[in-house]
N, C-alpha and C positions, 0 to 999 in steps of 0.2 A: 096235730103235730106232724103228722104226717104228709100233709096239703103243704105245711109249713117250708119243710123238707124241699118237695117237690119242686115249689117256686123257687126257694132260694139255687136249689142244684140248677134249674133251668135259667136261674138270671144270671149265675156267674157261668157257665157255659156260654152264653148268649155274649154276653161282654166282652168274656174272650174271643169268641169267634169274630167280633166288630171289633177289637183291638187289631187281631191278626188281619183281617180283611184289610182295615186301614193300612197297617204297616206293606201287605202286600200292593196296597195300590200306590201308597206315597213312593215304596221304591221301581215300580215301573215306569210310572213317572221319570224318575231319577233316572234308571235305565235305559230309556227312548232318549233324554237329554243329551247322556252319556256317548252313546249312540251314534246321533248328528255333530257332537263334538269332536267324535272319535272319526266321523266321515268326513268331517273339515279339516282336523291336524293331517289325518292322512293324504289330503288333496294338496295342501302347502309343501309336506314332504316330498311330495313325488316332483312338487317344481323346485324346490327348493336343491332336489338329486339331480336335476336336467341342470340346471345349471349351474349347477361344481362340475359335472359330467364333461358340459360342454364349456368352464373356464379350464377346468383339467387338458382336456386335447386342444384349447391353445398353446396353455402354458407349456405343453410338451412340443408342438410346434416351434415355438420360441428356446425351447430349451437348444431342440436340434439345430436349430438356426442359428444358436450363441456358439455352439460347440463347433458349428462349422466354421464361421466367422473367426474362432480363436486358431483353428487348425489352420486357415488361412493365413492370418497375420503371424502366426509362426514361422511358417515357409517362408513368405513373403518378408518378413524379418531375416530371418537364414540366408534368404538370396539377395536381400538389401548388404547385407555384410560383407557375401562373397566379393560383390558388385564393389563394395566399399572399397576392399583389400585388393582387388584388379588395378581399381583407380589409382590408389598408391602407389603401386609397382609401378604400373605405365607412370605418374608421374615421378617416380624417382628415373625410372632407365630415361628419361626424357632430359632429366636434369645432369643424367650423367654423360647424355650423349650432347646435350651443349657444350656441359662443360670439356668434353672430346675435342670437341668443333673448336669452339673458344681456345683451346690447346694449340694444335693445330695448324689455325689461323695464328696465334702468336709466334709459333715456330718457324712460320714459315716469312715470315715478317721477318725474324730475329735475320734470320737465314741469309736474307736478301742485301739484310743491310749489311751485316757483316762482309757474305762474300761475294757476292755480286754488284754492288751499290758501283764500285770503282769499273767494273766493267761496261755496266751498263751506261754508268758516265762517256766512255773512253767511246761506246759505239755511238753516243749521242753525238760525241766530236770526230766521228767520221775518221777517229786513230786506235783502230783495231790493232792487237796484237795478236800471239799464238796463242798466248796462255788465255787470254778475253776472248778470244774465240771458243776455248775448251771450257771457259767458265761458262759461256754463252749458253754454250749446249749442253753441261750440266743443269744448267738452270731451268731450258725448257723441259728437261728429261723429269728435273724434282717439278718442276708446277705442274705438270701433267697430270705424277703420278697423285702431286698432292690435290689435285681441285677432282680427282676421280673418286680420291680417300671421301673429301670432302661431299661429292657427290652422294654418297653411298650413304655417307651419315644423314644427309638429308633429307634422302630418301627413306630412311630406317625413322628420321625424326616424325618427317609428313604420315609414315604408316603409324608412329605410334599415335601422333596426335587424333588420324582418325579412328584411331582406338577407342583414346579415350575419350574423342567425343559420342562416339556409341556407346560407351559404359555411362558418361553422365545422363545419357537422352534416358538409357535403361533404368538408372539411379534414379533418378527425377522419377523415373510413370511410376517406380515401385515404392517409392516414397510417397506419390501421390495416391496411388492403391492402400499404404498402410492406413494413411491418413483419413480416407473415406472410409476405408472397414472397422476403423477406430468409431469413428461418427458413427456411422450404422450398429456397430458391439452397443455404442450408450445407446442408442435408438432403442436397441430390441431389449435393452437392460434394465430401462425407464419402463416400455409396455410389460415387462417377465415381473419387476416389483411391482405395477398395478396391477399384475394378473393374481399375485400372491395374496397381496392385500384383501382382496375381493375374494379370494377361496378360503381365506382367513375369517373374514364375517365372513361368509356362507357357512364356513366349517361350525362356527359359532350358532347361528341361525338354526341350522340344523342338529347340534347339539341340543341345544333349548329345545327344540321342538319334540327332538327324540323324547328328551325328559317330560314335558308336557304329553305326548303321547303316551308313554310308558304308564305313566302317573291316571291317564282317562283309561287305558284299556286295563290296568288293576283295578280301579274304581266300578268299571264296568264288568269283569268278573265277579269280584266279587259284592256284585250287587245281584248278579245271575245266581250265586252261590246262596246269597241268602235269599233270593227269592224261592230257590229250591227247598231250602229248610225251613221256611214259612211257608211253604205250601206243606211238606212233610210233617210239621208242626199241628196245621190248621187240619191236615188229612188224619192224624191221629187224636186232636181235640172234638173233631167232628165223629170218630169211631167209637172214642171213649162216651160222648155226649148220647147216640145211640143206643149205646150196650146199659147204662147208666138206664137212660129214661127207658127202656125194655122193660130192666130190670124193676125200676120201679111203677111204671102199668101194671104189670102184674104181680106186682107184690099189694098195689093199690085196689086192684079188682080181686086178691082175694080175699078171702072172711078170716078177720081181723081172728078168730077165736081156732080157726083152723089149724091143725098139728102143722108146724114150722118143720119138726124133726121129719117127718113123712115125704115133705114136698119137697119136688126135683126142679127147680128152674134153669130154665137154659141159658146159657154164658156167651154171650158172641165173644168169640177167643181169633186173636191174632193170629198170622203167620208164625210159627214156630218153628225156633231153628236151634241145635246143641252147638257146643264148643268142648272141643279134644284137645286143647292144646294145654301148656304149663299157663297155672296160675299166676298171677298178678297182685301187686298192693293194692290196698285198700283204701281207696279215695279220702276216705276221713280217720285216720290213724286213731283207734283208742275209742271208734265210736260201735254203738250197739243196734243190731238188726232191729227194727220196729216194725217193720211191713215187709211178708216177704213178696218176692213174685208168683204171680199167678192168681190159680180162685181164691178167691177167701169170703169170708161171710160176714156181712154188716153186723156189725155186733150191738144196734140199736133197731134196726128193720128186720135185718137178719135176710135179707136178699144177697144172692149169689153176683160179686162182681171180680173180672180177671184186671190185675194190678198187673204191667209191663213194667213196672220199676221197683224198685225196693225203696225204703226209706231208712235212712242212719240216722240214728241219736247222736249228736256231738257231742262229744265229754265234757267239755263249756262252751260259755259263748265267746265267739270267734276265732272259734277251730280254724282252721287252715285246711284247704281242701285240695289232693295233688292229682295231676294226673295220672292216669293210670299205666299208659303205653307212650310210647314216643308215638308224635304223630302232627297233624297242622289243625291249627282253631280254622272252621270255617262256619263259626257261628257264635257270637259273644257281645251280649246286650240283656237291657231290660226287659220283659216281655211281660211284664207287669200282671197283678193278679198274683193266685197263688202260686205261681211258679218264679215269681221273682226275677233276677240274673240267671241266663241260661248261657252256657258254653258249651257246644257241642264239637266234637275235633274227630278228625278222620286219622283212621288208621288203616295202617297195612292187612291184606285181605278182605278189604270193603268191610271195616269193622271201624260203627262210629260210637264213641258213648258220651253220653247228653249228662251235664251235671246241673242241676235245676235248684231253686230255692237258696241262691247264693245271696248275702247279704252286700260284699263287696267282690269288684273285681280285681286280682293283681295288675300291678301299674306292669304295661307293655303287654298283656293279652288282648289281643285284637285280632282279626279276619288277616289267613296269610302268616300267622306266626307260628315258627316247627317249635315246639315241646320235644323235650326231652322227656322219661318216666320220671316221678316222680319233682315234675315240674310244680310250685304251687299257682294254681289258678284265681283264688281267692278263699274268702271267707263265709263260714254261717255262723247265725246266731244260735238258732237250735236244732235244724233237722237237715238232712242231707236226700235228693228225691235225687236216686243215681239209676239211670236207665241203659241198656247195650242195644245195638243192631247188627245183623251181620248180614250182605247182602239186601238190605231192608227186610229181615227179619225179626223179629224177638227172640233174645232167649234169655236166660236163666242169669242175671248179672253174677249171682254167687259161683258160675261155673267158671268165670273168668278169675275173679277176686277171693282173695286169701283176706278172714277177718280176724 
């Protein structure tokens, strides 16, 4: 019966340890993949930032270049105006100084005929009088002063004309300046909407990617996460496996008929650690101690083995199992064997506790998700194998939990 024992403890150790091995290597695997994925996405982003980088300080280029171009045809509309309202004036004082002239000329016409026409007759017929002598020399006295009037005006006309033909020569270049900086504004307006467009997808490109990133460096933590707790898993399956088979060597080597009460076997015992702080809930509400932690004694061999975890009787099946502390899952899967669904969650003060022998998980417990206390984790059918660490230690689960 006891050979019996022996093999079967050594073969489900063994299984699990090849389970565990397997999972640890399936996810290095995954890990390495992870890895060169995560060294690709980040080599597309780093081109993918150079060139938003560098459509960015075009588009800023082009920005300043629009802003100047508008500053420009502003002025240059302002002094088109000025230019504009110049020309007017010179063309009205132009129109008013013909119509001057046109005056002028009429009056001086009206003038002649009236009162000179008979004199100048009478001097054509070589029959001068006194008074046609005094008209005579009125007459050249008023054409004198009138063709000097006349003079002047036309002189004021010729200055305004070349006025305003320097206002239209001005007119024209500045019309023509608008006109090109017009053409050059859509120029740079057409290349600033293709620059936009293209940091648009980019901005997009790079969005995707970030997400795709984001997405492989979580996957890739936490695939590091669980390889650390399958190795922590495997390092306590292998400790247990050890103390186990010790234990039973020398329970096997001694004489079956020997005082069991007498004999002192040694225990390979854990790291051991206390907890001082305020108690906590009880993972399985309503359930009862069955195993505590620590030595206890095989109650068919009656060999000394130290138990790191305690075991809960569930009140029925498919108790609901909560968590203990607020904290994050960074361990939650099958690990098949007698430990069944295993959730292990980190808490505050390097304080992790493992809840083992779960028959289901609750929907949304996975690697990465913060618990609340009294979060439910899942379900058992009959037994609860609830274990503490502090610092990777062991200690005493009932010194945390109130049952």
């Amino acid at each position: 019966m006891k050979t019996l024992f022996l093999i079967a403890l050594f073969y489900s150790t063994s299984l699990f340890g090849i389970s565990i091995d397997g999972q640890i290597k399936q996810n290095q695997k995954k890990l390495g993949a992870k890895k060169i994925e995560y060294q690709k996405m980040d080599s597309e982003l780093s081109t993918v930032a150079k060139k938003i980088m560098s459509a960015k300080t075009e588009q800023n280029l082009l920005n300043n270049k629009l802003s100047s171009l508008e500053i420009t045809i502003k002025n240059s509309e302002a002094e088109y105006k000025q230019l504009k309202e110049n020309e007017e004036k010179v063309s009205k004082d132009l129109t008013l100084l013909g119509q001057d002239i046109e005056l002028k000329k009429n009056k001086f016409v009206a003038l002649v005929a009236e009162k000179f026409s008979m004199a100048l007759a009478l001097e054509e017929l070589n029959q001068p009088t006194s008074e046609s002598v005094v008209l005579q020399e009125i007459y050249g006295i008023y054409a004198k002063k009138n063709d000097q009037e006349l003079a002047e005006l036309s002189k004021e006309i010729e200055h305004l004309e070349g006025k305003k033909s320097t206002l239209n020569v001005q007119q024209n270049n500045i019309k023509s300046a608008i006109t090109q900086y017009v053409v050059e504004r859509q120029e740079y307006q057409v290349k600033k909407d293709a620059k936009d467009k293209i940091l648009a997808s980019l901005a997009r490109d790079e969005a995707i990617y970030k997400k795709r990133f984001d997405s492989i460096n979580s996957s890739r933590k936490s695939l590091e996460r669980k390889l650390a707790q399958l190795n922590i898993i495997k390092r306590d399956a292998i400790e247990s496996a050890k103390a186990k088979k010790i234990e039973a060597q020398n329970q096997a080597n001694a004489t079956i008929i020997a005082s069991r009460k007498d004999t002192k076997l040694r225990v390979s015992r854990p790291q051991i650690t206390t907890y001082n702080g305020n108690k906590t809930i009880s993972p399985l509400e309503g359930s009862r101690l069955i195993k505590k932690f620590g030595t206890y004694i095989d109650p068919i061999y009656k060999f000394k083995i130290f138990n790191k975890s305690i075991t809960l009787k569930a009140p029925y099946a498919g108790a609901k199992v909560q968590n203990v502390l607020s904290g994050k899952v960074v361990f939650a899967e099958n690990s098949g064997g007698m430990l069944g669904k295993v959730v292990i969650i980190e808490h505050n003060n390097n304080i992790h506790t493992i809840y083992a022998q779960l028959s289901r998980l609750a929907p949304g417990v996975h690697v990465g998700k913060h618990l609340t206390g009294g979060s439910v984790i899942g379900k058992v059918e009959s037994s609860l194998m609830f274990e503490v660490t502090k610092n990777n230690k062991h200690m005493d689960p009932l010194n945390l939990i109130s049952l």
